[in-house]
C-alpha positions in Angstrom: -2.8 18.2 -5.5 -3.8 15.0 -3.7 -4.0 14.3 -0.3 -2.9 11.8 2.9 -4.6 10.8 6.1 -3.2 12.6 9.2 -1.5 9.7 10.4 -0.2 8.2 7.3 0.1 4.8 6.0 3.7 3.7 6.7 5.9 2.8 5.0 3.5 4.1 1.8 2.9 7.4 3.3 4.3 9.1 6.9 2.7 12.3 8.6 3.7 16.0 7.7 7.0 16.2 9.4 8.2 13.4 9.9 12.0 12.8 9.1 10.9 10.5 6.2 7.6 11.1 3.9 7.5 7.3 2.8 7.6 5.6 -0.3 4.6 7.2 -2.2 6.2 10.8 -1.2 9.8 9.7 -2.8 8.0 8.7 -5.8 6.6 11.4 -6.2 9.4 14.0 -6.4 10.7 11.8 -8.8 7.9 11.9 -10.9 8.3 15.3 -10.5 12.1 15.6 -10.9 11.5 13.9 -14.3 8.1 15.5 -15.6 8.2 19.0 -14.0 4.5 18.4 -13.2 4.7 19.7 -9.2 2.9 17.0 -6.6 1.1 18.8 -3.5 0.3 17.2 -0.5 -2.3 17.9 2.0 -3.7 15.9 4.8 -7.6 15.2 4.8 -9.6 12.3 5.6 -10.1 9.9 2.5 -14.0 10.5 2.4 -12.9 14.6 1.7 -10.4 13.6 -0.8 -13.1 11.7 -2.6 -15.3 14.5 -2.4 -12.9 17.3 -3.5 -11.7 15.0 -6.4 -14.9 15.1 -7.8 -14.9 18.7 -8.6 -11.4 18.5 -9.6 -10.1 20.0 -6.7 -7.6 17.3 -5.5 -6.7 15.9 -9.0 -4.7 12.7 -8.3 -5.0 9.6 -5.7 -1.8 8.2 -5.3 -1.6 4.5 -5.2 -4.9 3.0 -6.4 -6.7 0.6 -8.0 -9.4 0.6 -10.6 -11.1 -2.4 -8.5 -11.7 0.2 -5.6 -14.3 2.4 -7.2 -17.6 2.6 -8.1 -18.7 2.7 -11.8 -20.0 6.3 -11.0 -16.3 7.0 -9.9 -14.4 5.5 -12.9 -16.3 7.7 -15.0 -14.7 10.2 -13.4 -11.1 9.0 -13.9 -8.2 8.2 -15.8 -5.4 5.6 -14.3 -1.9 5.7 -15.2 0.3 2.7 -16.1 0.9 0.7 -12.7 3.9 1.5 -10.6 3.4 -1.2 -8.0 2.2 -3.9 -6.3 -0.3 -4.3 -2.9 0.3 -8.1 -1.7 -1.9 -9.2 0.4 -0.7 -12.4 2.2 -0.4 -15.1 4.7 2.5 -14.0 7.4 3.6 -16.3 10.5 6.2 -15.5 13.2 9.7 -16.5 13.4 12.4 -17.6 10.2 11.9 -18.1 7.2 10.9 -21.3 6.9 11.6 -21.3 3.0 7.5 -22.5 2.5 5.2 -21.1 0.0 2.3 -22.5 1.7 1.3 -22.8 4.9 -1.3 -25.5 5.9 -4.7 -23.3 8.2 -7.2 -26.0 7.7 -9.0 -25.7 11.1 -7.0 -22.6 12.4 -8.1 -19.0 13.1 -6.5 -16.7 10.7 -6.0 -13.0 12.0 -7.1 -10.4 9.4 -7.5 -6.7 9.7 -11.0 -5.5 10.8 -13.3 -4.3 7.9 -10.4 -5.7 4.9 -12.1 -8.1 2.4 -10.8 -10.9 0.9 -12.7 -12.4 -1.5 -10.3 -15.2 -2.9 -9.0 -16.5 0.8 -11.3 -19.0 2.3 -11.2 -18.9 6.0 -12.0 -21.9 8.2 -11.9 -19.5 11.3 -11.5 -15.5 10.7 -10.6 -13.7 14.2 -10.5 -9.9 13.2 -8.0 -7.3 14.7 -8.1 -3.5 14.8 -4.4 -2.5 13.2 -1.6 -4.5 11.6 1.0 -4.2 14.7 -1.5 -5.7 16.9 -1.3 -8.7 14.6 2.5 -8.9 14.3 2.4 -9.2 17.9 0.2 -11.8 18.3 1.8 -13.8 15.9 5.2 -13.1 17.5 3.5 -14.3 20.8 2.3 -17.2 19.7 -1.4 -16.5 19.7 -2.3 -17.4 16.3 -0.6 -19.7 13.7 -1.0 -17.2 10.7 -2.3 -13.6 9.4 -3.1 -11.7 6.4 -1.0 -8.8 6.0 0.4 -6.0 2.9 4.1 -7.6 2.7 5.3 -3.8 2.5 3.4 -2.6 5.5 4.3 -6.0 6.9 7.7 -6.3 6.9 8.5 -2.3 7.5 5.8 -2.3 10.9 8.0 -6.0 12.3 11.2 -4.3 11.6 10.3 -1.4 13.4 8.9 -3.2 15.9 11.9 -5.5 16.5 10.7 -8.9 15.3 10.8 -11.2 12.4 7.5 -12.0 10.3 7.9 -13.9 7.2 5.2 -14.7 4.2 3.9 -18.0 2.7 1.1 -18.2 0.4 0.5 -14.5 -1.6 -3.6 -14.4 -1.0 -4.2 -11.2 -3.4 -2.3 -9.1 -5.3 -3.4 -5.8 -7.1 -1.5 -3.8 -9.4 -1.6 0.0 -8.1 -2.1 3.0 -9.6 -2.2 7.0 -10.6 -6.0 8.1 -10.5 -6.0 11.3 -12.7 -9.0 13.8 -12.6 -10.2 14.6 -16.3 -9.4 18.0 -15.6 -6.0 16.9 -15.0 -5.6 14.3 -18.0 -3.0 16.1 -20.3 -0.9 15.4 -17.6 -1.4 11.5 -18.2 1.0 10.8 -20.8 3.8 12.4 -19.4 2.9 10.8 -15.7 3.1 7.7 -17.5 6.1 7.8 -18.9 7.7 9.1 -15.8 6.7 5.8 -14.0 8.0 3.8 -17.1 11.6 5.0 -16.6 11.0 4.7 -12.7 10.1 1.4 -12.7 12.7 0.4 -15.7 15.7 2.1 -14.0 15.0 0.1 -10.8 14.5 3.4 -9.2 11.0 2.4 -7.3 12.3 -1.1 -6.2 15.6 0.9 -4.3 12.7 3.4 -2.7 10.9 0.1 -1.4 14.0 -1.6 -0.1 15.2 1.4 1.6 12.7 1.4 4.0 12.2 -2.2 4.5 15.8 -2.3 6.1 15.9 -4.2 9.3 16.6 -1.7 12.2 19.9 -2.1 13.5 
């Protein structure tokens, strides 16, 4: 079992009847279409998911990173092979401008409220509660640049009928499986799932199906 916040985390993850479960759902019934291992979902907030993983009774996190736990935590866990990766980068309004950098010396940068990021020096930081609050203020014209996921970026604009675009990556971290000990025998065929996944193209054509502008 493992478990998703009640509103989800599009595109990644959707709420419990919606007509599409996201990316993380679809990747999952493969997993399970290849491994036979069955993949539950149930909504919770993340602090509960925590807490029942510890006593092994949610057994996997779906798309982690090693870098987001404690040491008490990893000793707790097993990771799979990555299947992914979370970009964090800088995102401006308009066209492409065909740029991979993007001058902000002396300009506010919008980021998410409560997100770190360690290796991106800010001149001026001007926090915002959600990501579609920042598309929109870059589409208005009220700040020169954010930092956004490039998934959850570019699905939210498209859904939102505008165009974002991405300079400069600012962080990128390889995500994960995390496996409950209880749950480890299940590691090496988990693992091999994602290899053929991930060499068959077959997670790439999830992603790009739902970052398909909205006609």
């Amino acid at each position: 079992m493992t478990g998703q916040a009640e509103d989800g985390y599009r595109p990644f993850l959707f709420p419990v009847g919606a007509p599409r479960r996201g990316i993380y759902y679809d990747i999952a019934e493969r997993i399970t279409a290849i491994t036979g291992i069955e993949i539950k979902w149930e909504v919770m907030p993340a602090t509960r998911g925590r807490y029942l993983f510890e006593s092994c009774q949610v057994q996997l996190e779906f798309g982690v990173s090693p870098t987001w736990y404690s040491d008490k935590e990893l000793a707790n866990s097993h990771f799979s092979e990555p299947f992914m990766k979370h970009i964090d980068a800088l995102a401006y309004a308009g066209p492409d401008q065909g740029v991979d950098q993007i001058s902000v010396k002396d300009e506010p940068v919008l980021a998410i409220l409560g997100y770190r990021y360690p290796t991106f020096e800010f001149d001026e930081r001007f926090d915002v509660k959600s990501e579609r609050t920042m598309i929109m203020m870059l589409h208005q014209g009220r700040a020169k640049a954010g930092i956004l996921e490039k998934t959850v970026g570019q699905y939210l604009a498209n859904d939102m009928g505008v165009e974002i675009n991405f300079a400069q990556t600012v962080e990128t971290t390889e995500l994960s499986l995390r496996v409950h000990p209880c749950a480890a025998a299940h590691l090496p065929a988990l693992n091999q799932a994602i290899a053929e996944l991930k060499n068959s193209g077959e997670i790439g054509r999830i992603m790009e199906s739902y970052l398909k502008p909205v006609q």
